[in-house]
C-alpha positions, 0 to 999 in steps of 0.5 A: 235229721231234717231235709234241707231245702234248695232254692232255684233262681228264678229268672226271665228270659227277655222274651217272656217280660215283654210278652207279660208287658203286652199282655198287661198294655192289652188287659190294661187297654181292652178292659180298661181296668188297671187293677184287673191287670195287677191281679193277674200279676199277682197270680203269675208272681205267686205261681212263679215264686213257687219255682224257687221249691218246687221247679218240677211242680208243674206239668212237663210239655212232652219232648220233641226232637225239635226242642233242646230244652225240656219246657214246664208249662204253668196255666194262670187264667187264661195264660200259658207260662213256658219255663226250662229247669237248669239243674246244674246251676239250680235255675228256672228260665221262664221263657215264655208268656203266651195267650192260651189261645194262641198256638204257644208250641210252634212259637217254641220250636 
């Protein structure tokens, strides 16, 4: 008897690939440094890929009762990725991209 293993779709949210653009055009300009830039992609493409077994993996942003969605948050450097879990349909909506810097939660509410 062994387990068997449910695959989510990973998908992105049109928002979350053009702030992932302009977080690259920025690394990309600002450090001049095209390779460091991939870099980064290649660790938000292993973390993302994770999802696709393990949704719940990373850490739940406590509920407010502002939000419809209950949002994941998964830290990659120095970025905060933002996703939702559609258990119904067995998706992962990454929704967000933002600087760690940046006050991500208000940009969600």
């Amino acid at each position: 008897m062994g387990f068997e293993t449910i695959k989510y779709q990973v998908e992105f949210a049109e928002e979350s690939i053009e702030e992932l653009e302009e977080i690259y055009e920025y690394i990309f300009r600002k450090l001049r440094s095209s390779a460091v830039a991939r870099q980064l992609l290649e660790k938000i493409q292993k973390r993302v890929f994770n999802l696709q077994y393990m949704p719940y993996l990373y850490r739940e942003i406590e509920k407010t009762n502002r939000l419809d969605f209950k949002y994941h948050r998964i830290v990659v450097d120095n970025l905060i990725i933002l996703y939702t879990i559609d258990e119904e349909y067995k998706k992962v909506l990454i929704s967000h991209i933002f600087y760690g810097k940046k006050d991500y939660f208000e940009n969600i509410i």
